[in-house]
C-alpha positions in Angstrom: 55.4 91.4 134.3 58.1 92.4 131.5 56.1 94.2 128.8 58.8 95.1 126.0 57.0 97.0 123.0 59.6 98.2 120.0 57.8 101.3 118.3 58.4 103.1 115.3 59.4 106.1 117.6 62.8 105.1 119.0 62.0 102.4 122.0 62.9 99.1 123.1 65.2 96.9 120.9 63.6 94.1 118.8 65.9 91.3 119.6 63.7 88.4 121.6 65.0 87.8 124.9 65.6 84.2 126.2 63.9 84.3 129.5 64.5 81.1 130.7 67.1 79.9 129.3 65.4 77.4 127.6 62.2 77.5 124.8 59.6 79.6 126.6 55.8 78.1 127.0 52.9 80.2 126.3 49.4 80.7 127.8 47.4 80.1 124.5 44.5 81.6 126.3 46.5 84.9 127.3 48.0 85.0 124.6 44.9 85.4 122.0 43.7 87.7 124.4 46.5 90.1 123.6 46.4 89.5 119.9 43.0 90.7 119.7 44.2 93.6 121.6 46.8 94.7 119.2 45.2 93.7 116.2 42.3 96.1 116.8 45.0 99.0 117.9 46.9 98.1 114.9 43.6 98.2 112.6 43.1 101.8 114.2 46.2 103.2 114.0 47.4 103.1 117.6 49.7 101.0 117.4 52.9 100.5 115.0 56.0 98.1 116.1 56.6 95.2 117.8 55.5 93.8 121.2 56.7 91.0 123.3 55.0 90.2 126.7 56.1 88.1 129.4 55.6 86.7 133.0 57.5 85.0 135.7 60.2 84.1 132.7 57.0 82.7 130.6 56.2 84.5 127.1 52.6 85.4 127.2 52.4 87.4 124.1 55.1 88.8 121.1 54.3 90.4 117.8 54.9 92.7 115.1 52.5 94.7 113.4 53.1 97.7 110.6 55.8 99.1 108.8 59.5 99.9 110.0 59.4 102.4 107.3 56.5 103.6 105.2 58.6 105.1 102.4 60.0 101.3 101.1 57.0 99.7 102.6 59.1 97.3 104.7 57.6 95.5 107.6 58.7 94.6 111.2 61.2 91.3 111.7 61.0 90.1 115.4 64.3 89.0 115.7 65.7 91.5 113.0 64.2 94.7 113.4 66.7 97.2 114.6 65.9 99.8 116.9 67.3 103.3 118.3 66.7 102.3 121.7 67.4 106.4 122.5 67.5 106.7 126.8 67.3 103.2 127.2 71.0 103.3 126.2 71.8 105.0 129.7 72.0 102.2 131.4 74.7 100.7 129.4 77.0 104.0 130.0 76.6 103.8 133.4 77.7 100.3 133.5 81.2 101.6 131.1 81.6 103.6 133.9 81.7 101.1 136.5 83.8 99.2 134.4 86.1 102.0 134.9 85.4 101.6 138.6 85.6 97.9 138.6 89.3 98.3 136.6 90.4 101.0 139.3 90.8 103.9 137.0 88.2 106.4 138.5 86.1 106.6 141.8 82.6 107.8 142.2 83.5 110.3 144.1 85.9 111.2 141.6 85.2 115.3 140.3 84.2 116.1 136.8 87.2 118.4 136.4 89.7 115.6 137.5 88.8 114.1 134.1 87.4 116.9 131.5 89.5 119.9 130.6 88.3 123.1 131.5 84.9 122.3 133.5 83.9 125.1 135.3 81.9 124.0 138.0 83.7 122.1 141.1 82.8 119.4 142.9 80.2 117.7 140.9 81.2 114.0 141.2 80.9 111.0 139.1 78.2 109.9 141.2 76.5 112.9 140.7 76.3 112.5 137.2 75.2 109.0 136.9 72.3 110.1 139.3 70.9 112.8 137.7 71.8 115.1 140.6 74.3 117.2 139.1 72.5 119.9 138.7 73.5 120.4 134.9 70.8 121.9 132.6 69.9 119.6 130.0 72.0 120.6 127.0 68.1 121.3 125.2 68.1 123.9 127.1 71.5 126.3 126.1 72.4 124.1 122.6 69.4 124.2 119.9 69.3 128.0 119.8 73.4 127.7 119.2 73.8 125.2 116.7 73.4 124.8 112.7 71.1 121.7 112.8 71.9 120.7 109.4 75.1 120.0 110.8 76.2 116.5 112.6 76.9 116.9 116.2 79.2 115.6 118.8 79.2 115.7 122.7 82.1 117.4 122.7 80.4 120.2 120.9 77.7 120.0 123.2 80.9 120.2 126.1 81.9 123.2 124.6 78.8 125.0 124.0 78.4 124.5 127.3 81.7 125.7 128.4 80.7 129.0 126.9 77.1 129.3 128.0 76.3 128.0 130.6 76.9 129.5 134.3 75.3 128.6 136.9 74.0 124.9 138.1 69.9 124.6 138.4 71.0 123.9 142.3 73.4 122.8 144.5 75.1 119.0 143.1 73.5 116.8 145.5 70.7 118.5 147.3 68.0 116.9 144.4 67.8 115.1 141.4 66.4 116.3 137.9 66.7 114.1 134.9 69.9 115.6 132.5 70.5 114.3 129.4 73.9 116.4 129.6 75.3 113.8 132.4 75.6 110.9 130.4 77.1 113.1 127.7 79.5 114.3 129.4 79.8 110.7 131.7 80.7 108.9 127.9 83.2 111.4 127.2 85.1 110.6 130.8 85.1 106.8 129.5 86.4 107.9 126.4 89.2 110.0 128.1 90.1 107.3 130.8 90.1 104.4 127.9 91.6 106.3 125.1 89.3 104.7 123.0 85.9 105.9 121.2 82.9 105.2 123.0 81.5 103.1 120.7 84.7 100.8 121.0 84.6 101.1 124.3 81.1 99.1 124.8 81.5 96.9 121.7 84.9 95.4 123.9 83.9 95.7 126.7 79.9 95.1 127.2 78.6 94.3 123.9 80.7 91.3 122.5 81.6 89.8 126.1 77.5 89.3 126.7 77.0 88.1 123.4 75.2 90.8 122.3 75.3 90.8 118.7 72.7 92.1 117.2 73.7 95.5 119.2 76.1 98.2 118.3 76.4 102.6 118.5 76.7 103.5 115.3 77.4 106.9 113.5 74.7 108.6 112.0 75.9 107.4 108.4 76.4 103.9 109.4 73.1 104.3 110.7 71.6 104.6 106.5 72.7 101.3 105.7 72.1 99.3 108.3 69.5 95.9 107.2 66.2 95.8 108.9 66.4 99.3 110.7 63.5 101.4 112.1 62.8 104.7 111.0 61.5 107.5 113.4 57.7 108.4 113.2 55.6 110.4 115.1 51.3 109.4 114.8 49.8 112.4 113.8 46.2 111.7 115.1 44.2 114.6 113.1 45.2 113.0 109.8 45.5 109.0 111.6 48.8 108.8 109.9 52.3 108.3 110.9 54.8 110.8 110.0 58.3 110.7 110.0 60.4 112.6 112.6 62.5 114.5 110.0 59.3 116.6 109.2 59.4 117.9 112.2 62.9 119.9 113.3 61.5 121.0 116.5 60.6 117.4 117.4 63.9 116.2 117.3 66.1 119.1 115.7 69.5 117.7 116.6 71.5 114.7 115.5 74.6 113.5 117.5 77.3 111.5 115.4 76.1 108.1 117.1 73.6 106.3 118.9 72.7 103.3 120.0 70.9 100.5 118.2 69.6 96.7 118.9 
């Protein structure tokens, strides 16, 4: 069972798959079920976004309930609604890098330092990365307590914060795995070296536009303001039963990188 649910919180994307390939049937009886469902969770507050539901390539359930954002009282568009999709967006950096793979410019077993000026610790291969089993801290760890949040960051200033804080590995590259946020940082900026071209770019040319994915795109944090039908950030605050929006809260979420991606 495929249960894709877009909250106001940075989750899935919006866009309704196709997944059949051709108009989906529903269970009518199923699929009241899981109205009732959300319409009570809605009516008490637990649940804010949209939710789409599906079996064996057969739509059981989809629907959108609240706000996008409270402040201009907007409401949810299934097919429109644009998301920050946040980690789920890992998935398509690793597969830029095995477009670099496929195209013959890197190897997995490829080292970090072949690619990245100045990285200090040897050995740690591509694979590594894209595996979590680097052994890299998660840059929460050594950049919050380093940087002027009010400012706009970019992985390469993560990089180099890194470059002058951190050093020594959690443990050995390869002998365990321990989710890293810092990997794919650093695995976007070797497909940004190898290319010559942004990131962004990079996945719009070569992922993006080739699967038809249109409604998809990594944007800059000011391209991110005007973009129609976007989600805003919120965080349910159950002692008040309200939702509050991220920015309230610095320690929640007290960085924010120049882009991201959204669908």
């Amino acid at each position: 069972m495929w249960i894709i649910c877009g909250f106001a919180l940075r989750s899935k994307a919006a866009t309704r798959p196709n997944l059949t390939g051709h108009k989906p049937l529903i269970d009518k009886a199923i699929n009241q079920e899981f109205r009732n469902l959300f319409s009570i969770l809605y009516r008490r507050g637990q649940f804010n976004g949209i939710v789409l539901i599906a079996e064996k390539g057969m739509i059981s359930f989809e629907g959108a309930y609240g706000h996008a954002d409270f402040k201009k009282n907007s409401i949810f568009y299934p097919n429109l609604s644009v998301f920050d999709v946040a980690s789920v967006s890992k998935p398509f950096t690793a597969v830029a890098v095995m477009k670099m793979v496929e195209q013959g410019h890197l190897k997995l077993s490829d080292s970090v330092e072949k690619f990245l000026t100045a990285f200090p610790f040897r050995k740690i291969t591509i694979r590594q990365l894209l595996t979590h089993s680097s052994g890299l801290p998660d840059f929460r760890q050594f950049f919050y307590d380093r940087w002027d949040t009010r400012k706009i960051a970019s992985n390469r200033d993560v990089y180099h914060i890194l470059l002058k804080t951190v050093s020594k590995l959690a443990f050995v590259p390869g002998t365990k795995c321990e989710y890293s946020n810092t990997n794919y940082m650093l695995l976007a900026m070797i497909v940004e070296t190898i290319s010559g071209k942004s990131f962004p770019d990079f996945c719009h040319s070569h992922i993006f536009e080739p699967l038809g994915m249109n409604s998809t795109g990594i944007y800059t944090h000011a391209e991110e303001q005007n973009l129609k039908h976007f989600v805003r950030d919120y965080i349910y605050q159950y002692a008040k039963r309200s939702y509050i929006d991220v920015g309230k809260y610095p320690d929640f979420d007290n960085v924010t990188f120049t882009a991201d991606m959204y669908g």
